[in-house]
C-alpha positions in Angstrom: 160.5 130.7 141.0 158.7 127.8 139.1 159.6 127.9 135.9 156.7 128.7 132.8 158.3 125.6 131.1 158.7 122.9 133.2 158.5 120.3 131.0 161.3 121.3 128.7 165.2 122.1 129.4 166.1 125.8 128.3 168.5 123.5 126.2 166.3 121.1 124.9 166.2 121.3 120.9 163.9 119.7 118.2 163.5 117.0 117.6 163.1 117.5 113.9 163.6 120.4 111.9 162.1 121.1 108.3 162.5 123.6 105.6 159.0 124.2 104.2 159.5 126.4 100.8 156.4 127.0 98.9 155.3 128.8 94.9 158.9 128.6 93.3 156.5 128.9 90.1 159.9 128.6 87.7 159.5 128.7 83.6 161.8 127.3 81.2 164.9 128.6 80.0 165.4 131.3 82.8 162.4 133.2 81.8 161.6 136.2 84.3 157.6 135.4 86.0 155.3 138.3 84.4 158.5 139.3 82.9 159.6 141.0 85.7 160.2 138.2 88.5 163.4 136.6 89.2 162.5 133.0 90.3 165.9 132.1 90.2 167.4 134.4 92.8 164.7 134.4 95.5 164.7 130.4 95.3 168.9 130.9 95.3 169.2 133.0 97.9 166.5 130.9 100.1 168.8 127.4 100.0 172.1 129.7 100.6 170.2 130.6 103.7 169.6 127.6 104.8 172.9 126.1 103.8 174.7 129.0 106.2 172.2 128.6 108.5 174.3 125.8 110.5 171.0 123.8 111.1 170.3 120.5 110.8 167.2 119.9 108.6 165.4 116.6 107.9 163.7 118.0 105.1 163.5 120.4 102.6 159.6 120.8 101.7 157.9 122.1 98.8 153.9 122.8 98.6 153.7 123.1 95.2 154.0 124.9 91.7 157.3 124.4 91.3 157.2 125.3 87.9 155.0 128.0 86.6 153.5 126.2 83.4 154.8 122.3 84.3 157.5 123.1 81.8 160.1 120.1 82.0 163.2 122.6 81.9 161.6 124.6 84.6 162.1 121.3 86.6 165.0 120.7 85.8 166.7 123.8 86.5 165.0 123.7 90.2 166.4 120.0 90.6 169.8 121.7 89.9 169.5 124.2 92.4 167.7 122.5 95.4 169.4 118.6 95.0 172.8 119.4 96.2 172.0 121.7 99.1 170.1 119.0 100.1 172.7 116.6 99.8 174.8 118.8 101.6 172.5 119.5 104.2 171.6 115.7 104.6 167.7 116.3 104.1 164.9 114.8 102.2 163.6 116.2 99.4 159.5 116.6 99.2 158.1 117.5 96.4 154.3 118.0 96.7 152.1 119.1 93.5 150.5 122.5 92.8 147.8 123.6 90.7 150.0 124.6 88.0 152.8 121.6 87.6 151.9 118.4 85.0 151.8 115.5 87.1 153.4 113.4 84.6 156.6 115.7 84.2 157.1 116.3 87.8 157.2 112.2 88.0 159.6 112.0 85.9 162.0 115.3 86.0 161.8 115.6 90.0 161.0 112.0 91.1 162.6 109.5 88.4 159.7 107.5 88.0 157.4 106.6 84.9 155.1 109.4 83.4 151.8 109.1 85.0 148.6 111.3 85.4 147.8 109.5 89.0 148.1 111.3 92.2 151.1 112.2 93.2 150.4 110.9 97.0 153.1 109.8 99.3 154.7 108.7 102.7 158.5 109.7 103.5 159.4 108.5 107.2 161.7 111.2 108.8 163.2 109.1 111.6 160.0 108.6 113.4 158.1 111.0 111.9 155.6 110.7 109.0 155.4 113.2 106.8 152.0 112.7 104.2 152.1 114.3 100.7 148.9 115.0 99.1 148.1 115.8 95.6 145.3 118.2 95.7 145.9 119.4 92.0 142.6 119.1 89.3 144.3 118.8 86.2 143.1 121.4 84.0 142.0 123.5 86.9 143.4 126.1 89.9 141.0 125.3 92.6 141.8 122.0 95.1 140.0 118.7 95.3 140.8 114.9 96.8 139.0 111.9 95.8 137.1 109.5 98.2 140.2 107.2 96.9 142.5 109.4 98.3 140.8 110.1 101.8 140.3 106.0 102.1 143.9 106.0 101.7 145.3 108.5 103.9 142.3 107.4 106.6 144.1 103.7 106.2 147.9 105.4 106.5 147.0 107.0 109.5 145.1 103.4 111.6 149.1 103.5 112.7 150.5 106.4 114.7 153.9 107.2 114.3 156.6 107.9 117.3 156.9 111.2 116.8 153.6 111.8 114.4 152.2 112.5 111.1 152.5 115.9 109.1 150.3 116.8 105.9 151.5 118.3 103.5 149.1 119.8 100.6 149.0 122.7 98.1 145.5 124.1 99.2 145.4 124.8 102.7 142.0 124.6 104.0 142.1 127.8 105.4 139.7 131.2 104.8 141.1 133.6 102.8 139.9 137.2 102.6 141.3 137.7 99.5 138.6 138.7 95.9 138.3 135.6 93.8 140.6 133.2 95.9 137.7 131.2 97.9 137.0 129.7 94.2 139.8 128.5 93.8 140.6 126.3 97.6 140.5 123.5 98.5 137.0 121.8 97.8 134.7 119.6 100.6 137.5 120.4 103.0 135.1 118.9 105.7 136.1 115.9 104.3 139.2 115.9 105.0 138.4 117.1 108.3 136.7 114.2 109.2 139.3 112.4 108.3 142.5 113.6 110.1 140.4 114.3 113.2 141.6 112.6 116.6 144.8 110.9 114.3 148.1 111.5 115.2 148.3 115.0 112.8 150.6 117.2 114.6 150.9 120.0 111.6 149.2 120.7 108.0 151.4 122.4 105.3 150.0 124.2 102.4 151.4 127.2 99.9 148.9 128.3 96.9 148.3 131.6 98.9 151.6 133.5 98.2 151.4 134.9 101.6 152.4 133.5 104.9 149.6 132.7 107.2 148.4 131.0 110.1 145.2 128.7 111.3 143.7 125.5 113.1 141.9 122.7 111.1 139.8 120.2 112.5 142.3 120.8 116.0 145.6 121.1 113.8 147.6 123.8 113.4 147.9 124.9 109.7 151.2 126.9 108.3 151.1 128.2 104.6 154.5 129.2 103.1 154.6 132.6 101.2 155.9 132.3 97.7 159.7 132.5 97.2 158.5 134.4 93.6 156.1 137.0 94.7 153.3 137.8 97.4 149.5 138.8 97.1 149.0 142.4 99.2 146.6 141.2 101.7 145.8 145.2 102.2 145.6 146.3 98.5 142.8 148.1 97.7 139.2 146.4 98.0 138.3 143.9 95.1 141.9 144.1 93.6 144.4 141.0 93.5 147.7 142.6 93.7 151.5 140.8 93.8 154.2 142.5 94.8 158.0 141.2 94.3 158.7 141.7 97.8 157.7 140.4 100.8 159.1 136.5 100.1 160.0 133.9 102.8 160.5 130.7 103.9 159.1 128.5 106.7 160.9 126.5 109.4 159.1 123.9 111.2 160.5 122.7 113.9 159.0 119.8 116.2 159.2 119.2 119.9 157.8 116.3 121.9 154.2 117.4 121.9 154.7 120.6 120.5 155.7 122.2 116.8 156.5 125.7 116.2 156.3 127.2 113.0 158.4 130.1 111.9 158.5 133.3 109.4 162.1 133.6 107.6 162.1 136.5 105.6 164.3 136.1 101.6 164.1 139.6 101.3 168.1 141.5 101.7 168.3 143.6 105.0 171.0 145.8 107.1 172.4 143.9 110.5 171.8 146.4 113.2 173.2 144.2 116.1 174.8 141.1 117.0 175.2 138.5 119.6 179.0 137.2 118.9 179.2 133.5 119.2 181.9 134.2 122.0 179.2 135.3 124.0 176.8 132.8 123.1 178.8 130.5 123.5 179.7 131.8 127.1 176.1 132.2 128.4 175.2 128.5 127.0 178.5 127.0 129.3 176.5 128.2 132.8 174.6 126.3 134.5 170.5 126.6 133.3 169.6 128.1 136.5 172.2 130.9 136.1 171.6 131.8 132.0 169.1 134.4 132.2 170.7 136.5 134.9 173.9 136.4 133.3 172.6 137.3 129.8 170.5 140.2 131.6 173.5 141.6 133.7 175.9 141.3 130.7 173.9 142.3 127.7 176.8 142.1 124.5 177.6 145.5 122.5 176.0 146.3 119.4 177.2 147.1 116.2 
């Protein structure tokens, strides 16, 4: 039988493997969101997951409004949280600006540099992979916009492919949304941008914004938005109503392969186990030969709990 993937072991792994965390949207002093949302313990329980997860991430990604009102405490109480997981999980930290964080407080409380109202744009290099940060934040406003400076100098960053090649990451995702009063506030002259990233390198675009998971191409790239780890829109509420619900909050994985990246739903929310594949018999399967893995697993399914 010829195999569906030829070009990839059953064994083969990514390549590079990101955490892409989106809307933590945390106010000073512990204050609950709408006073009823606890930013804290969705944004908590996310890193434990990823922390017992066992993988290896590169980096830990967030699309923006980290803090709800660009409140320095707000900040620094996420810093507390998310810095040593990372440390502990050997990954980067991204920090990419929303519509509702201060550029000059982020600067200083999440990156250690000067206060400044500039762009937050910038290049971290994941072994061989180029991840892009993009401000798309109007001060003042909710809606998205980048300047002609800004497209000059992402159009210059990406003359150079990288090995393994580029990722955006942006707060507005130029993507549709069905949702009542949301088109206002997107992503402006996304056709811009567009022309811009077309034919590059670009392997993946991630946004947040949205506070619900969703999926798209953009000028040939795919696009993955990160629900909010604070609280989702209803995409099914009823017509002409904007409705979030504290449920429904996730994470993304990203994971890249050599020409390939798979994006991935992991859901915050607490749920019963119903079955389980011990790691004896993991690890058993993964010890045969490729050819002989999928008749084993399907003559000795394991027991469920």
């Amino acid at each position: 039988m010829v195999s569906e993937h030829p070009a990839r072991p059953i064994t083969a792994l990514p390549t590079h493997t990101i955490a892409h965390i989106s809307d933590t949207h945390f106010l000073a002093g512990g204050a609950r969101l709408y006073g009823a949302i606890d930013t804290d313990t969705t944004l908590a329980r996310a890193v434990q997951r990823l922390e017992d997860s066992g993988i290896s991430f590169d980096a830990l990604v967030f699309t923006g409004d980290i803090a709800d009102l660009g409140e320095s405490d707000a900040y620094e109480r996420v810093r507390a949280l998310v810095e040593p997981a990372a440390q502990r999980l050997g990954a980067q930290l991204v920090w990419v600006m929303g519509n509702h964080d201060h550029r000059s407080r982020m600067r200083v409380e999440l990156l250690d540099e000067p206060a400044s109202e500039s762009p937050v744009d910038r290049v971290v290099w994941l072994n061989g992979l180029r991840l892009i940060a993009l401000d798309t934040s109007v001060p003042g406003y909710h809606h998205g916009e980048l300047t002609r400076e800004q497209l000059d100098w992402l159009a210059s960053e990406l003359q150079t492919p990288a090995t393994a090649g580029t990722i955006l990451a942006l707060h507005h995702p130029p993507i549709p949304t069905t949702l009542p009063l949301m088109p206002i506030l997107e992503l402006q002259e996304q056709h811009q941008l567009a022309e811009v990233i077309r034919g590059t390198d670009v392997i993946s675009i991630l946004g947040g914004h949205l506070h619900y998971s969703t999926h798209s191409l953009f000028a040939g790239v795919p696009i993955s938005v990160a629900a909010a780890t604070c609280y989702t829109m209803d995409l099914v509420s009823a017509r002409q109503s904007l409705v979030g619900r504290d449920g429904g909050q996730s994470l993304n994985l990203v994971q890249v392969y050599p020409g390939q990246v798979v994006h991935s739903v992991v859901p915050l929310g607490i749920s019963e186990v119903v079955n389980t594949f011990p790691p004896e018999f993991v690890d058993r399967i993964e010890a045969l030969p490729a050819a002989e893995r999928r008749e084993a697993f399907s003559r000795q399914p394991p027991a469920t709990d």
